[in-house]
N, CA, C and O atoms as a CHARMM CRD file, in Angstrom:
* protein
*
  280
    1    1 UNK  N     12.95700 -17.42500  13.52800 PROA 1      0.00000
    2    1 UNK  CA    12.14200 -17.16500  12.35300 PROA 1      0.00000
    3    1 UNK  C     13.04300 -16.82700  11.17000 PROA 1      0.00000
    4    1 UNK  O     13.85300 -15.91300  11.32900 PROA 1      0.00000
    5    2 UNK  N     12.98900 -17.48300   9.97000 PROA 2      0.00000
    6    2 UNK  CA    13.39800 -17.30700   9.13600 PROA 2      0.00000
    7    2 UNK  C     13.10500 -15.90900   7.97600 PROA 2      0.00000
    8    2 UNK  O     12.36500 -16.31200   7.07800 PROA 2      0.00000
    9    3 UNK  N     13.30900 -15.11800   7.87300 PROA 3      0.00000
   10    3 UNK  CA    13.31000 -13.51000   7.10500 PROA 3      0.00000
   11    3 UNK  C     13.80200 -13.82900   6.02400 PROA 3      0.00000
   12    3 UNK  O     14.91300 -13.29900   6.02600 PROA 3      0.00000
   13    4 UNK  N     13.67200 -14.34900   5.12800 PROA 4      0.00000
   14    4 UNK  CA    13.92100 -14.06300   3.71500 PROA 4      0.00000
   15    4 UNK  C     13.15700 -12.78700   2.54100 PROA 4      0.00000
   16    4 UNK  O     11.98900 -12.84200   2.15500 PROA 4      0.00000
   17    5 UNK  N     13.99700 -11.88600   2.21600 PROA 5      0.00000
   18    5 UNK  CA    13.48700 -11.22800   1.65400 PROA 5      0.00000
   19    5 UNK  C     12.94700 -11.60100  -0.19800 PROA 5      0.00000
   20    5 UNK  O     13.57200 -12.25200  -1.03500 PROA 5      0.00000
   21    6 UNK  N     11.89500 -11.05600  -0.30900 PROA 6      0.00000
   22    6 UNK  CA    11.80500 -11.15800  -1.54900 PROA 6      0.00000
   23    6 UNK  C     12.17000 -10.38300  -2.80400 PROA 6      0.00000
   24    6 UNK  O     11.32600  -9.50400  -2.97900 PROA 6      0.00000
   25    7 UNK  N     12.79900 -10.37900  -3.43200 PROA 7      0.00000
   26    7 UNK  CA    13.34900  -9.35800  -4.54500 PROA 7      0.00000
   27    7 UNK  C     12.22500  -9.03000  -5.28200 PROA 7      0.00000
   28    7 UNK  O     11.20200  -9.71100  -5.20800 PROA 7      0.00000
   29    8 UNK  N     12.35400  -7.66900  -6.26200 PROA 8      0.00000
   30    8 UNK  CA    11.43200  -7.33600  -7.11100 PROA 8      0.00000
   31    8 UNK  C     11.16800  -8.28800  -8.29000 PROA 8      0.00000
   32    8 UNK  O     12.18500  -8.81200  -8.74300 PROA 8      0.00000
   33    9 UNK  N     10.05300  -8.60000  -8.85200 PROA 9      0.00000
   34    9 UNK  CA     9.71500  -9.13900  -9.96400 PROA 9      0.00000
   35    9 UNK  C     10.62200  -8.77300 -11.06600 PROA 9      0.00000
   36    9 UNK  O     11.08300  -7.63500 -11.14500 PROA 9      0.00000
   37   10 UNK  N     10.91100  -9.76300 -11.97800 PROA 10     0.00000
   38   10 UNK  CA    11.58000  -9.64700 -13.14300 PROA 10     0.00000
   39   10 UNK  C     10.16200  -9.17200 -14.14100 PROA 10     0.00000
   40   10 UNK  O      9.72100  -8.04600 -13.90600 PROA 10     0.00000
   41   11 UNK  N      9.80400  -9.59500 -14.69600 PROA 11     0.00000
   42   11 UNK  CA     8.54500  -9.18400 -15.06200 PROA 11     0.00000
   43   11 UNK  C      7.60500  -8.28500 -15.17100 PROA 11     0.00000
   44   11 UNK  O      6.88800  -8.22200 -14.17200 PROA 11     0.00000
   45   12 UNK  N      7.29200  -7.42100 -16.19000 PROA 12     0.00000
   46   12 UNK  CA     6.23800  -6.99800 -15.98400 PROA 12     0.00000
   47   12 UNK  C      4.53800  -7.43400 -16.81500 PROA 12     0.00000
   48   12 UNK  O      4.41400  -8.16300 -17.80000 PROA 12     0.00000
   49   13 UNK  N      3.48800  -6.78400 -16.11200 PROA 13     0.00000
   50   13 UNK  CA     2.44500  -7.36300 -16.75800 PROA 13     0.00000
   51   13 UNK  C      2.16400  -7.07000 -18.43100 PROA 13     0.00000
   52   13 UNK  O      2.98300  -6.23000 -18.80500 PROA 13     0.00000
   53   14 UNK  N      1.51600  -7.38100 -19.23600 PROA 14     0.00000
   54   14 UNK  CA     1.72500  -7.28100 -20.69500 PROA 14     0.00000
   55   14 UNK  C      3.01000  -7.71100 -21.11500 PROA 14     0.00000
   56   14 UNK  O      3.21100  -7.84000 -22.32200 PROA 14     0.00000
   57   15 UNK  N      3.92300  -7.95400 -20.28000 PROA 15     0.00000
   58   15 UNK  CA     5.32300  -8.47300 -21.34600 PROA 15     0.00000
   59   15 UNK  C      4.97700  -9.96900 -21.83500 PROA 15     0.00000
   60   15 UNK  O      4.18600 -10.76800 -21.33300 PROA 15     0.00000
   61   16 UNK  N      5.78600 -10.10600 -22.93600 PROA 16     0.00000
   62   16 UNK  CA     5.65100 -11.35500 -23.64000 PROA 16     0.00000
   63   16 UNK  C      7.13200 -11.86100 -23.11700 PROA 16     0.00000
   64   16 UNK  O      8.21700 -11.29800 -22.97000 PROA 16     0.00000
   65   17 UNK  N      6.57100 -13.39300 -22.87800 PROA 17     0.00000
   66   17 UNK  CA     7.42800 -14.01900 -22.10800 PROA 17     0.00000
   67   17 UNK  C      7.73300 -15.55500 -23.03200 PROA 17     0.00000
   68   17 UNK  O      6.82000 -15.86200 -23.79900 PROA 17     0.00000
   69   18 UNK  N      8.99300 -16.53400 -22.98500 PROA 18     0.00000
   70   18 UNK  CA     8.94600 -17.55300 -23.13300 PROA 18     0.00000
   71   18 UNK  C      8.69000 -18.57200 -22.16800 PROA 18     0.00000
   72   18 UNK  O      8.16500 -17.97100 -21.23100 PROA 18     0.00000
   73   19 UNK  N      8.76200 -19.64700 -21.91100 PROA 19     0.00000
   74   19 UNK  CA     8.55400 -20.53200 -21.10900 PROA 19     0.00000
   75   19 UNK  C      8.59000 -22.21400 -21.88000 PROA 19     0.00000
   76   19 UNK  O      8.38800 -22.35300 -23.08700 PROA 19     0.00000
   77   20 UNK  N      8.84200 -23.24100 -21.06300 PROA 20     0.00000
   78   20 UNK  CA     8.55400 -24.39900 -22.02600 PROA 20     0.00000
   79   20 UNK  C      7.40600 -24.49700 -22.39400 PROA 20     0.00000
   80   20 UNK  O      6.39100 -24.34000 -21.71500 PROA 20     0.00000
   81   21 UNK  N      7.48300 -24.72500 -23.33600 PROA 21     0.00000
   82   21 UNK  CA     6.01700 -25.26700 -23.73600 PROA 21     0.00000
   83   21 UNK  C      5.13100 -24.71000 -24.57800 PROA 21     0.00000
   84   21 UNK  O      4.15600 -25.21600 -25.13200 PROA 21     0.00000
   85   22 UNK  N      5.95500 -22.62500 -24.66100 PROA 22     0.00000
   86   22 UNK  CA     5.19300 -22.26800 -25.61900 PROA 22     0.00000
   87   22 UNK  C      5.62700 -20.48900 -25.18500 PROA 22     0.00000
   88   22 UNK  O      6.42700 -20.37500 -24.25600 PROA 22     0.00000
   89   23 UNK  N      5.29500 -19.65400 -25.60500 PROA 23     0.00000
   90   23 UNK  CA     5.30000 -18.33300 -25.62200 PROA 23     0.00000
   91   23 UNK  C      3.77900 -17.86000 -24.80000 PROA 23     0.00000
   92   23 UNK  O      2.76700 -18.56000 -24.83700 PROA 23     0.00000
   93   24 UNK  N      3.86500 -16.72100 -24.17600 PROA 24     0.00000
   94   24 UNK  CA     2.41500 -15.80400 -23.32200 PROA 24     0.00000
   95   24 UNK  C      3.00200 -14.64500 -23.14600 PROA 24     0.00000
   96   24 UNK  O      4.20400 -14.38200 -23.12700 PROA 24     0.00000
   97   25 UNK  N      1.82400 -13.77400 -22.98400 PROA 25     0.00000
   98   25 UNK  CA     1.45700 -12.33400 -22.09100 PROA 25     0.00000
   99   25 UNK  C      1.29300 -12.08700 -20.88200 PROA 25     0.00000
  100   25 UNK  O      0.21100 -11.55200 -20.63700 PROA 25     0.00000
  101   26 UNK  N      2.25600 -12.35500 -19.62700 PROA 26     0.00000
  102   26 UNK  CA     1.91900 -11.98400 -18.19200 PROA 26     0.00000
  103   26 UNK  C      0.32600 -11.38400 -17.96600 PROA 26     0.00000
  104   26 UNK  O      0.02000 -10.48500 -18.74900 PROA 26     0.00000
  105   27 UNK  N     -0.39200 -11.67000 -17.27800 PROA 27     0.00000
  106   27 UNK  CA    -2.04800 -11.19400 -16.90300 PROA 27     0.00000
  107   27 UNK  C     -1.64400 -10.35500 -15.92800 PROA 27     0.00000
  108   27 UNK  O     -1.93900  -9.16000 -15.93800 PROA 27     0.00000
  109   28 UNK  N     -0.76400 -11.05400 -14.78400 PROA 28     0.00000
  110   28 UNK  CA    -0.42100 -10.44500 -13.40200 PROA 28     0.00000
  111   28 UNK  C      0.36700 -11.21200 -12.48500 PROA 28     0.00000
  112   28 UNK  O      0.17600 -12.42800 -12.47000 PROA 28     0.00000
  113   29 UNK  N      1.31400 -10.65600 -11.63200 PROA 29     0.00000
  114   29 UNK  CA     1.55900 -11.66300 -10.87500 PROA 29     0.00000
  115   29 UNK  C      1.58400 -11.41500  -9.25200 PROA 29     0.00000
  116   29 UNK  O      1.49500 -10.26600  -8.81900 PROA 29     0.00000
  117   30 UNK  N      1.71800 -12.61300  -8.31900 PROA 30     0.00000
  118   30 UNK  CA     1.97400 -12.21200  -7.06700 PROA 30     0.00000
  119   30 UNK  C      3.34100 -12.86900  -6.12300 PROA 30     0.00000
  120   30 UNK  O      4.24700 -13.56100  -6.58900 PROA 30     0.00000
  121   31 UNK  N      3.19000 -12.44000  -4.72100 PROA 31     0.00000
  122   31 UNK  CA     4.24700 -13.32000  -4.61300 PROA 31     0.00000
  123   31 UNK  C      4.00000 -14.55400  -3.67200 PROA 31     0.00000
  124   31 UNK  O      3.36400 -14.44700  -2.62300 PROA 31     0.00000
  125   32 UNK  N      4.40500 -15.42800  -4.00400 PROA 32     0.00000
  126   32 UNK  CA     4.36800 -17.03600  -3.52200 PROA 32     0.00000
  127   32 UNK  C      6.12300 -17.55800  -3.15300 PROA 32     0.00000
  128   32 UNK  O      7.18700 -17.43900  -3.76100 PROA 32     0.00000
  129   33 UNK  N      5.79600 -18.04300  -2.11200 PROA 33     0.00000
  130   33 UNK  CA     7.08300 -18.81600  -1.19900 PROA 33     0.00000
  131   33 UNK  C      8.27400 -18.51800  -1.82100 PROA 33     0.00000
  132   33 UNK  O      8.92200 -19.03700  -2.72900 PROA 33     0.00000
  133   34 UNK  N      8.44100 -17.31200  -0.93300 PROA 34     0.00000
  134   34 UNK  CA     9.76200 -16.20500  -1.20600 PROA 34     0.00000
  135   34 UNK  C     10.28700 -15.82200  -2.96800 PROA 34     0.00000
  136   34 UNK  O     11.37200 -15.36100  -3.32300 PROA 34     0.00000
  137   35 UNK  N      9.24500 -16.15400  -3.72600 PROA 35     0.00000
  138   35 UNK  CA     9.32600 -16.04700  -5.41700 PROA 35     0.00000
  139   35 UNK  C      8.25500 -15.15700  -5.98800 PROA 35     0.00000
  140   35 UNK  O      7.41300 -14.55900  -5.31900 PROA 35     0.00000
  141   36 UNK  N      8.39000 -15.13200  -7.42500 PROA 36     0.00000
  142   36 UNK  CA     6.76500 -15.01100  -7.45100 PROA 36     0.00000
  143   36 UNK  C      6.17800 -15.78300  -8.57100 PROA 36     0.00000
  144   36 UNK  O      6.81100 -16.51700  -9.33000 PROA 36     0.00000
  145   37 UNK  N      4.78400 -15.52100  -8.60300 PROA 37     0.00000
  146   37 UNK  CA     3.93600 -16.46500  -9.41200 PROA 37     0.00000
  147   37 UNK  C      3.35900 -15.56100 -10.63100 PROA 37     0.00000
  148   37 UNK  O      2.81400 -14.49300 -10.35000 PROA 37     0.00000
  149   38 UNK  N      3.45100 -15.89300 -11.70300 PROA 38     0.00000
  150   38 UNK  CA     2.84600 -15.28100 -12.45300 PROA 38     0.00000
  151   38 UNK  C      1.83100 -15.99400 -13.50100 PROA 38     0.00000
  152   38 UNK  O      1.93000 -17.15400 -13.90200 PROA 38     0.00000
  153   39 UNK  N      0.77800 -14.99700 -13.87900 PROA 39     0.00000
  154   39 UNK  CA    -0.17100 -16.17000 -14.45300 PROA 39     0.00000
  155   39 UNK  C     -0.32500 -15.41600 -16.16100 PROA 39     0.00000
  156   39 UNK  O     -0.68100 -14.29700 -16.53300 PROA 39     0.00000
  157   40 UNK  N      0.02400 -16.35400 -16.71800 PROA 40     0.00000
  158   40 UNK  CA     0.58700 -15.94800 -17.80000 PROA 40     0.00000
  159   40 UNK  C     -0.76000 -16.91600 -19.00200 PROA 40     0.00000
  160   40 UNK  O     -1.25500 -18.04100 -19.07800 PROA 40     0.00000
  161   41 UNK  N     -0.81500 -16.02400 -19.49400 PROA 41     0.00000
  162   41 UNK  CA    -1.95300 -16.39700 -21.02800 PROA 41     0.00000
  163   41 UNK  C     -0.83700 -16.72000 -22.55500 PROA 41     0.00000
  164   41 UNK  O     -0.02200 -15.99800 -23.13000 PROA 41     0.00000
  165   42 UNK  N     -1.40400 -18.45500 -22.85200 PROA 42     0.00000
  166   42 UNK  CA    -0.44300 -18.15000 -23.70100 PROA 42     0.00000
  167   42 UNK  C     -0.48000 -17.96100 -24.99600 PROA 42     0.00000
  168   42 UNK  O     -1.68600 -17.76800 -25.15500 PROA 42     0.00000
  169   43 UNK  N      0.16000 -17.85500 -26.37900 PROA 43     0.00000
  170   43 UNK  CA    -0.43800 -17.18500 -27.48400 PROA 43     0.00000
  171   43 UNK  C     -1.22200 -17.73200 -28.12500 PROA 43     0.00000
  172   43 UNK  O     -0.98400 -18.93800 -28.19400 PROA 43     0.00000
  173   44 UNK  N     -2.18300 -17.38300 -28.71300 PROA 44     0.00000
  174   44 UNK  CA    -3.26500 -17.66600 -29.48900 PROA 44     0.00000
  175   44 UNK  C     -2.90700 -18.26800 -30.93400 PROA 44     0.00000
  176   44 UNK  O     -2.59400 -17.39800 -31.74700 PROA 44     0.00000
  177   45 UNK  N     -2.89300 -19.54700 -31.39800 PROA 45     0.00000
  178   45 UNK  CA    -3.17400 -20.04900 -32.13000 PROA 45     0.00000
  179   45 UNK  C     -3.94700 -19.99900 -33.39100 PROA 45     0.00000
  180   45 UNK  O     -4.93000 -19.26400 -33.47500 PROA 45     0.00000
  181   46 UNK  N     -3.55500 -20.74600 -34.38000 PROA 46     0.00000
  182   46 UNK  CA    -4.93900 -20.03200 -35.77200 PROA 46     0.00000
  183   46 UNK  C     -6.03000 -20.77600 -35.46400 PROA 46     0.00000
  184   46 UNK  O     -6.27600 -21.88200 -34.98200 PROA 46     0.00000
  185   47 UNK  N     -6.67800 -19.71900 -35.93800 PROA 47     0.00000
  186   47 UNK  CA    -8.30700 -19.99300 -35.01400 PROA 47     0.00000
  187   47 UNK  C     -9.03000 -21.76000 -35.58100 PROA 47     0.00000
  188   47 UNK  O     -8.78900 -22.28800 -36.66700 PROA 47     0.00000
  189   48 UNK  N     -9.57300 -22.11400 -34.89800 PROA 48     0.00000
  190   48 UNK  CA    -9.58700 -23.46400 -35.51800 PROA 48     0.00000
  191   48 UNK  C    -11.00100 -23.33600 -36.36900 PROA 48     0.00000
  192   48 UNK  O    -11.77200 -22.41000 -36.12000 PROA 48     0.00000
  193   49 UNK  N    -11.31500 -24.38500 -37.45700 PROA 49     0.00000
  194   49 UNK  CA   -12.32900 -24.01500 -38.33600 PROA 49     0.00000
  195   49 UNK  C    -13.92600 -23.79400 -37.66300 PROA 49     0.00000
  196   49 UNK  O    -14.91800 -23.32600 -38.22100 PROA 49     0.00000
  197   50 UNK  N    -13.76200 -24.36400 -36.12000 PROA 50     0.00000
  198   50 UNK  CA   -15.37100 -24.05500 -35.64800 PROA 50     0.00000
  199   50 UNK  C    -15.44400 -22.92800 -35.13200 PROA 50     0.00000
  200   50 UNK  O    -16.52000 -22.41800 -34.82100 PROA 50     0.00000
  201   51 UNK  N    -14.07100 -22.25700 -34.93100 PROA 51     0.00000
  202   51 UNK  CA   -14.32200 -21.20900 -33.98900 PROA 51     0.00000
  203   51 UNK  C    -13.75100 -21.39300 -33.04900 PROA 51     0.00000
  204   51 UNK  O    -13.26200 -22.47600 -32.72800 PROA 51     0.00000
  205   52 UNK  N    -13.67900 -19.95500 -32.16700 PROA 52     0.00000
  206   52 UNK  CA   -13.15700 -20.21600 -30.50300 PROA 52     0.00000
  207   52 UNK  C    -14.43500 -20.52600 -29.66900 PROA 52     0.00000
  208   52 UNK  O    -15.51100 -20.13200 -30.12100 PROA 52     0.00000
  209   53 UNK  N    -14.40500 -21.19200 -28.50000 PROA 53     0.00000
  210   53 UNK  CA   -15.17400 -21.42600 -27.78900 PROA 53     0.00000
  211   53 UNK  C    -15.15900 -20.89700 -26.72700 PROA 53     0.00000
  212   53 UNK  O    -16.25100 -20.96700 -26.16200 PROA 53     0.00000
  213   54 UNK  N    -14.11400 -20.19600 -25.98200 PROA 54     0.00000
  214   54 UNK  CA   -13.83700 -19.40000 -24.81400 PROA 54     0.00000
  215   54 UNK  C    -12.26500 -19.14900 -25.23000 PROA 54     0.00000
  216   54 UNK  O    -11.48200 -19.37400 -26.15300 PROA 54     0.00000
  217   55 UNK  N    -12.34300 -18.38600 -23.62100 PROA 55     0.00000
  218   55 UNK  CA   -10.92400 -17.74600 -23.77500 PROA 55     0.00000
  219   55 UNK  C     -9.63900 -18.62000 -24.03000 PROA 55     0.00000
  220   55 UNK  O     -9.80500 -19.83900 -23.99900 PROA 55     0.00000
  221   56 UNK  N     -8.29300 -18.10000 -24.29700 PROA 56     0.00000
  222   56 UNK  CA    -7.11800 -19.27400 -24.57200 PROA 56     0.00000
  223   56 UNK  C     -6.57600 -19.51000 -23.38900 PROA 56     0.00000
  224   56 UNK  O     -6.90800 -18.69500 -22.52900 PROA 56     0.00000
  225   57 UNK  N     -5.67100 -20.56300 -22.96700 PROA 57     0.00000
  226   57 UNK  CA    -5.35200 -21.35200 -22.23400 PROA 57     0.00000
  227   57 UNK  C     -4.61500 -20.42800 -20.83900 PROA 57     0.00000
  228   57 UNK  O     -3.57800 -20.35600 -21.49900 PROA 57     0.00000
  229   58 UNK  N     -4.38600 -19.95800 -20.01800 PROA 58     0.00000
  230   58 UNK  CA    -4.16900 -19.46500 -18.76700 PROA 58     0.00000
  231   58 UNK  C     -3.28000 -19.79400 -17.82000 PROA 58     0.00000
  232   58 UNK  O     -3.69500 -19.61300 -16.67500 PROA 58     0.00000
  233   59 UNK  N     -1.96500 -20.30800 -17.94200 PROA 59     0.00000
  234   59 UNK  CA    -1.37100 -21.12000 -16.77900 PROA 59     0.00000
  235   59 UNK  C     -0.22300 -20.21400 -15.76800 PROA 59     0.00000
  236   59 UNK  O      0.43700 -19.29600 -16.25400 PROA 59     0.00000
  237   60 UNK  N     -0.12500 -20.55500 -14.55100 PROA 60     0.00000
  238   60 UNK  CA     0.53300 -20.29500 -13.46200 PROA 60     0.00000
  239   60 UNK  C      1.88000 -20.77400 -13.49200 PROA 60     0.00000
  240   60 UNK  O      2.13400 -21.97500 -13.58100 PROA 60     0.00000
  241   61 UNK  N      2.86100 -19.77000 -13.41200 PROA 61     0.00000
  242   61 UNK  CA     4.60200 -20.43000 -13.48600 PROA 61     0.00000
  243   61 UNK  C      4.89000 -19.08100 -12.55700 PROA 61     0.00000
  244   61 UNK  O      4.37200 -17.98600 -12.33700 PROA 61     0.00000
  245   62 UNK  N      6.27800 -20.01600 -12.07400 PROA 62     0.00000
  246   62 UNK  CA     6.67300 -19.48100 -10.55400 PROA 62     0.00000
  247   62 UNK  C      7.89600 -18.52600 -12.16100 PROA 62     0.00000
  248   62 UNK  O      7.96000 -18.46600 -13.38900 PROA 62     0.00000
  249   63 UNK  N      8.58000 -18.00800 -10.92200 PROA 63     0.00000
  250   63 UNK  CA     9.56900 -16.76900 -12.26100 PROA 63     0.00000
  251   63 UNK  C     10.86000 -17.67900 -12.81900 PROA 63     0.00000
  252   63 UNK  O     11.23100 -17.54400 -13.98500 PROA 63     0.00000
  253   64 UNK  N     11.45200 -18.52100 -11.99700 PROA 64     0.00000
  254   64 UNK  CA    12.56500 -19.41500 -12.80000 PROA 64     0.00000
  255   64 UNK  C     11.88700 -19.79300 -13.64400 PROA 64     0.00000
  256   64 UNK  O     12.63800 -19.74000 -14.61700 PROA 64     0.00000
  257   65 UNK  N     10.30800 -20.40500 -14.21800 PROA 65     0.00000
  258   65 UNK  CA    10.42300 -20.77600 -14.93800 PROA 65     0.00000
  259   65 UNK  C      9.91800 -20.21500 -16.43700 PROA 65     0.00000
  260   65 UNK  O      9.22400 -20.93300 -17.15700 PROA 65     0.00000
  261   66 UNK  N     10.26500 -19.07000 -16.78100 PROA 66     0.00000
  262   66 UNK  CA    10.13100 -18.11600 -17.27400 PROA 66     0.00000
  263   66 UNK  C     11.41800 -17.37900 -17.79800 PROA 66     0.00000
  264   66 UNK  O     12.37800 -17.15900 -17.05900 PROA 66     0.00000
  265   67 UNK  N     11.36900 -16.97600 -19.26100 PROA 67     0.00000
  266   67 UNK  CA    12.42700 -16.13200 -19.64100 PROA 67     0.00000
  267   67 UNK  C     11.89200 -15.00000 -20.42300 PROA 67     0.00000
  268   67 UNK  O     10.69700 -15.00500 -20.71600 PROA 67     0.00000
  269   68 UNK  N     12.65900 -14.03300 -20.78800 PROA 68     0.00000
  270   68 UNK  CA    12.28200 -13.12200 -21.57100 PROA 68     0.00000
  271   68 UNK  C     12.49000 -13.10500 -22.36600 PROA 68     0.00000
  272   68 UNK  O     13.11100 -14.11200 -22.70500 PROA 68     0.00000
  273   69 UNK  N     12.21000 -11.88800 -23.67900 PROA 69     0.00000
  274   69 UNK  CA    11.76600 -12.45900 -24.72200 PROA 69     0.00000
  275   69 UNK  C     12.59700 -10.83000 -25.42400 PROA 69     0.00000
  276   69 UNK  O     12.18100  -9.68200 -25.27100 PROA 69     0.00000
  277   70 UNK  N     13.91000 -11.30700 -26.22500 PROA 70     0.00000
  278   70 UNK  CA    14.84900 -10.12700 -26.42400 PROA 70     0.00000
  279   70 UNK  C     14.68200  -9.77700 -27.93600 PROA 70     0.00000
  280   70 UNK  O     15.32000  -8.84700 -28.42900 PROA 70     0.00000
C-alpha cells in the first residue's frame, strides 16, 4: 500500500488568489489525490447594464494551479 502523506494547504479560505485565467477568493477547500482542491470564486466584473442574474462564476483548481497574491 502506498502512504503518501498529504502536506498542509497553502491556502487559506478568503485569500485572494491568482490563477490562469483570472484572479478569486478561495470559498473552501478539500483534499483530493494526495493534493488539494480548492473551489475558488472568481472576481466580479462591472456589473453588466441588465444586471446580475445569479451568483459569479465558481471554479475548482487543484493547488499547483494556483498562486498567491503578494
Amino acid at each position: 500500500m502506498n502512504n503518501k502523506l498529504i502536506v498542509p494547504p497553502k491556502f487559506n479560505t478568503r485569500q485572494v488568489v491568482r490563477f490562469l485565467g483570472g484572479v478569486g477568493t478561495i470559498l473552501y477547500y478539500q483534499p483530493d489525490s494526495y493534493t488539494w482542491k480548492y473551489a475558488v470564486e472568481m472576481a466580479k466584473g462591472p456589473e453588466p447594464e441588465m444586471g446580475r442574474i445569479g451568483p459569479e462564476t465558481t471554479i475548482l483548481l487543484h493547488e499547483e494551479d494556483i498562486q498567491g497574491m503578494n
